[in-house]
N, C-alpha and C positions, 0 to 999 in steps of 0.2 A: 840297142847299142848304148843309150844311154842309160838306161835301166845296168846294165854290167860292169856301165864305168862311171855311175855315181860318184863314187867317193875318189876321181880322177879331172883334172880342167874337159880333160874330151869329152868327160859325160855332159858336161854347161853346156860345151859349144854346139854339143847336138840337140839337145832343147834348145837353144836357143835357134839353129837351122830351122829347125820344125815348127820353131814359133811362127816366125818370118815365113817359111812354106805357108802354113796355115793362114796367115792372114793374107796373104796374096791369093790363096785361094777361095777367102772369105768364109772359110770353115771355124763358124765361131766355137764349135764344139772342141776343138782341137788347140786353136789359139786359149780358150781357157785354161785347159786340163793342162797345158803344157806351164803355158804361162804362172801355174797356182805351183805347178812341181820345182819352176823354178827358182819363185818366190821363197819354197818354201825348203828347199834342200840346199842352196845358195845364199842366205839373207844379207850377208857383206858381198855380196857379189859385185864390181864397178860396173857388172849389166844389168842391176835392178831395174834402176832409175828407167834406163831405155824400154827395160819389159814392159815395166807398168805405161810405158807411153805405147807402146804397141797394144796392148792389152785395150787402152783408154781408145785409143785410135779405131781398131776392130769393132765395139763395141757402140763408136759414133757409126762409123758403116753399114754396119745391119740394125741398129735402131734398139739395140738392147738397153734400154735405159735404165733398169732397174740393176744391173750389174755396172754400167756407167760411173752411177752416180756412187757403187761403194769403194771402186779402184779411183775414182777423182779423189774421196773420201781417204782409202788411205795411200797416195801417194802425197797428199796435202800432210799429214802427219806423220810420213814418213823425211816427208823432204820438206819440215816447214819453212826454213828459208829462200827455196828454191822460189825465182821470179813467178811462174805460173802456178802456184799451190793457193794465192788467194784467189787468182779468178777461177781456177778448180773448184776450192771451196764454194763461191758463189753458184756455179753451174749445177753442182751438189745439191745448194740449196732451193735454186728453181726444180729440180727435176722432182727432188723429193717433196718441195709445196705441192707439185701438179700431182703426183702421185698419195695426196694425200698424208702424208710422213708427216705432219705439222712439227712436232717436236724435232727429230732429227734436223728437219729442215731448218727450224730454228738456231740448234748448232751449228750448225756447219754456215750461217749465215753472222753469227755471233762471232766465229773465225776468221770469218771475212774483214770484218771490221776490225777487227784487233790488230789483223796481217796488214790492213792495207792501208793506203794512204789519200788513197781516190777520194773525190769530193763531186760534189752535184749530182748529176741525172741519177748515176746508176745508185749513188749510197741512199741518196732519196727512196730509192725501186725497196733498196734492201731493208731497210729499217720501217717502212710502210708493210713490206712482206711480214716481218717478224711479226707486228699490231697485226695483219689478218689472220697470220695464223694462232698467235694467243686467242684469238675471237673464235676460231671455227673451233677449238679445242675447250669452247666459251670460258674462257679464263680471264674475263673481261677485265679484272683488275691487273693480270698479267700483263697484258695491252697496253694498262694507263703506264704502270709503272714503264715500258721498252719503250714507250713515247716519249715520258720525260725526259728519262736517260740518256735517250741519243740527240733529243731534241735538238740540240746546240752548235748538235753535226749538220743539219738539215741546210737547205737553201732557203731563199728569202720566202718565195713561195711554199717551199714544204715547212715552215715556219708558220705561216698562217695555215696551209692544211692541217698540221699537228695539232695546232690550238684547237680547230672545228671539230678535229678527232674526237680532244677530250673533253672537250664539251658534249659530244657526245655520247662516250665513252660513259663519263660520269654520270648524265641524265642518264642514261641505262641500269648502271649501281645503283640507281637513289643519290648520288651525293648532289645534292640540288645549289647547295655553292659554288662547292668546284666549277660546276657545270656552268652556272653563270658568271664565275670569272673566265674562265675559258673564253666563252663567249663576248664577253667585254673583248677579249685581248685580240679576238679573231676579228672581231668588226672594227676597231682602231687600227688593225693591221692591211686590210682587206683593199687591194687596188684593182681596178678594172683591166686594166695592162696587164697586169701579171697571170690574173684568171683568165684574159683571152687563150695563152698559152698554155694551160694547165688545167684541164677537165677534171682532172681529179680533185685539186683544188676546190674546184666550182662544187661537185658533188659533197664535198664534206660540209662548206659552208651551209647550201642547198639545205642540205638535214637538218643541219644544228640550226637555223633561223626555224625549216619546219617544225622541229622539236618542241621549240619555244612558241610556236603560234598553238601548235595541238596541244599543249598544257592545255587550254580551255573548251577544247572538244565536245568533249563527254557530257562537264558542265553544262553547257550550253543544250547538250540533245537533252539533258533530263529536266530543263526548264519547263512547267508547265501549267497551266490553269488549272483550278478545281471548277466546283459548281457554278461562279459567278466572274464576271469579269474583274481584272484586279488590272490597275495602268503600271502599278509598279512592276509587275511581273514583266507586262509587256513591253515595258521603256526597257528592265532589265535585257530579254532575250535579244531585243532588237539591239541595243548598243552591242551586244556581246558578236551579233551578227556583224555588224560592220568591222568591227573589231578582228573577227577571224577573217571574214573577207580579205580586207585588207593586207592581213599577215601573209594570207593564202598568194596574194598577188603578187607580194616580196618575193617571196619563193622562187615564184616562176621567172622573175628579174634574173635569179641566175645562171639561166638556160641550161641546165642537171634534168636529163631526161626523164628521171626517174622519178626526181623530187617534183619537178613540174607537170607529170601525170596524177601522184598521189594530192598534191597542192587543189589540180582541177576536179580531181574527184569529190575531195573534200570540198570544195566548196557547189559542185553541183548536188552534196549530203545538208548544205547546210541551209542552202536555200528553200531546195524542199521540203527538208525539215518546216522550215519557216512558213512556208504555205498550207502545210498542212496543222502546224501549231494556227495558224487563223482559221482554217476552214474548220477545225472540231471547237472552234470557242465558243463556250454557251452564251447562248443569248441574253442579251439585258433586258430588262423590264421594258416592253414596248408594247404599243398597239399591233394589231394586228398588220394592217398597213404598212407600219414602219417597219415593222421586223421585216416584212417581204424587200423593203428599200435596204434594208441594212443586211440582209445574206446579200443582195445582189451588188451592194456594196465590196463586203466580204469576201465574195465571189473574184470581184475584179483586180481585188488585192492579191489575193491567194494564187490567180491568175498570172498574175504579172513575176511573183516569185517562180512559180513552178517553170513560166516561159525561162528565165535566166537560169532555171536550175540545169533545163536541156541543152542549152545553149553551153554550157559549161563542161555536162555530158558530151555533147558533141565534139566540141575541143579537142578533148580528153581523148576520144576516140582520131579522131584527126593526126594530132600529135602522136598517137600510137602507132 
């Protein structure tokens, strides 16, 4: 019927019946096809607006998300002043991040903001969304740049998150300034209060202080003796040890699940390192006698490190 009276109002009002049939009988096949005929042979029709809510509605019902998310899409752009077109847009932009769509998702999140007026929790959610998804797309400087930009918009706490971000955002680039202004701006910002509420927080910070302890890592592991014993070497590795230790300890101060497993790894890497950097150290010039006193010396040193190296392994595994 409506196929022969297309070009008549009877033919709307019959897709439109068969719309409404359809999704009361959750026939999304049919809610589609109808719904796309009438979109599309109607476009000034005063029953758009309603289809595409039927459409969008059907669509929430049976869990079709990938059709969802492109009638949220364009009813937000067809009707961009309508009240529900930015949180459309948002919904858009969650369904297309979880699906993967980084880009897309990034528009339709970039609309959001533009539309909307909203402040705190949720714009915090959106504009941290955009920085992950520039990351998984590894566009890292994309990232830096959607952080500054919106920065301003943020809450007090995603104010300090941003900063940790691009600190370590930047450390990532190489931009070894930035990264350590950042990080200035993130630890002068940084309240205990605040971070109780806010794990994500915790985690960005978490990284950016690790970031900055593990600059000296590697250093550190390629520290080494030659043929004879040297004290400078030794004073070297060992201050360097206390040094990361320490940093390592920071870390786990800010209770970031992740950062406080990678924190205790490292430093259950660095202590053994350190026992075993004593236990291969060639021998000094000594008697026979003595050298037997000085492995076993040696021995109780290198002891004492590798006991704290497990202990820290343990943790690590504990905490896991």
């Amino acid at each position: 019927f409506a196929l022969s009276n297309k070009e008549t109002q009877l033919g709307e009002q019959a897709l439109n019946a068969l719309l409404i049939s359809g999704k009361e009988r959750r026939d999304i096949e049919t809610v589609y096809t109808t719904g796309v005929k009438l979109l599309t042979q109607y476009p000034d029709s005063k029953n758009a607006e309603a289809t595409m809510g039927v459409m969008i509605d059907a669509f929430v019902d049976v869990a079709q998300f990938r059709l969802l998310a492109v009638y949220l899409e364009q009813y937000a752009r067809k009707y961009p002043d309508d009240k529900n077109s930015p949180t459309f847009l948002y919904q858009a932009g969650q369904i297309r991040e979880l699906l993967g769509h980084d880009q897309v998702s990034n528009r339709n999140y970039s609309g959001y903001l533009k539309a909307s007026s909203a402040k705190g929790v949720l714009e915090d959610a959106v504009i941290f969304s955009m920085a992950d998804n520039a990351e998984a797309m590894q566009e890292v400087n994309t990232a830096i740049q959607l952080l500054s930009r919106y920065k301003k918009r943020l809450s007090r706490s995603g104010k300090i998150r941003a900063d940790a971000r691009l600190a370590n955002l930047n450390f990532r680039a190489g931009h070894g300034k930035q990264a350590a202004l950042y990080r200035q701006r993130a630890y002068k910002a940084y309240a205990p209060g605040l971070a109780k509420k806010d794990a994500a927080m915790r985690d960005a910070v978490a990284q950016m202080v690790f970031n900055a302890v593990d600059k000296s890592y590697q250093r550190y592991m390629q520290i080494a003796l030659g043929h004879k014993i040297d004290n400078a070497v030794v004073q070297t590795k060992s201050k360097l040890l206390e040094k990361l230790e320490k940093g390592y300890h920071e870390v786990v101060q800010y209770q970031s699940p992740n950062w406080t497993l990678a924190a205790l790894h490292r430093s259950y890497e660095i202590n053994r390192e350190f026992a075993l950097f004593l236990q291969n150290a060639p021998l000094p010039k000594l008697s026979e006698e003595q050298k037997v006193q000085y492995r076993e010396l040696i021995a109780q040193k290198a002891k004492a490190y590798m006991d704290k190296a497990e202990q820290y392994r343990a943790a690590s595994v504990t905490q896991a």
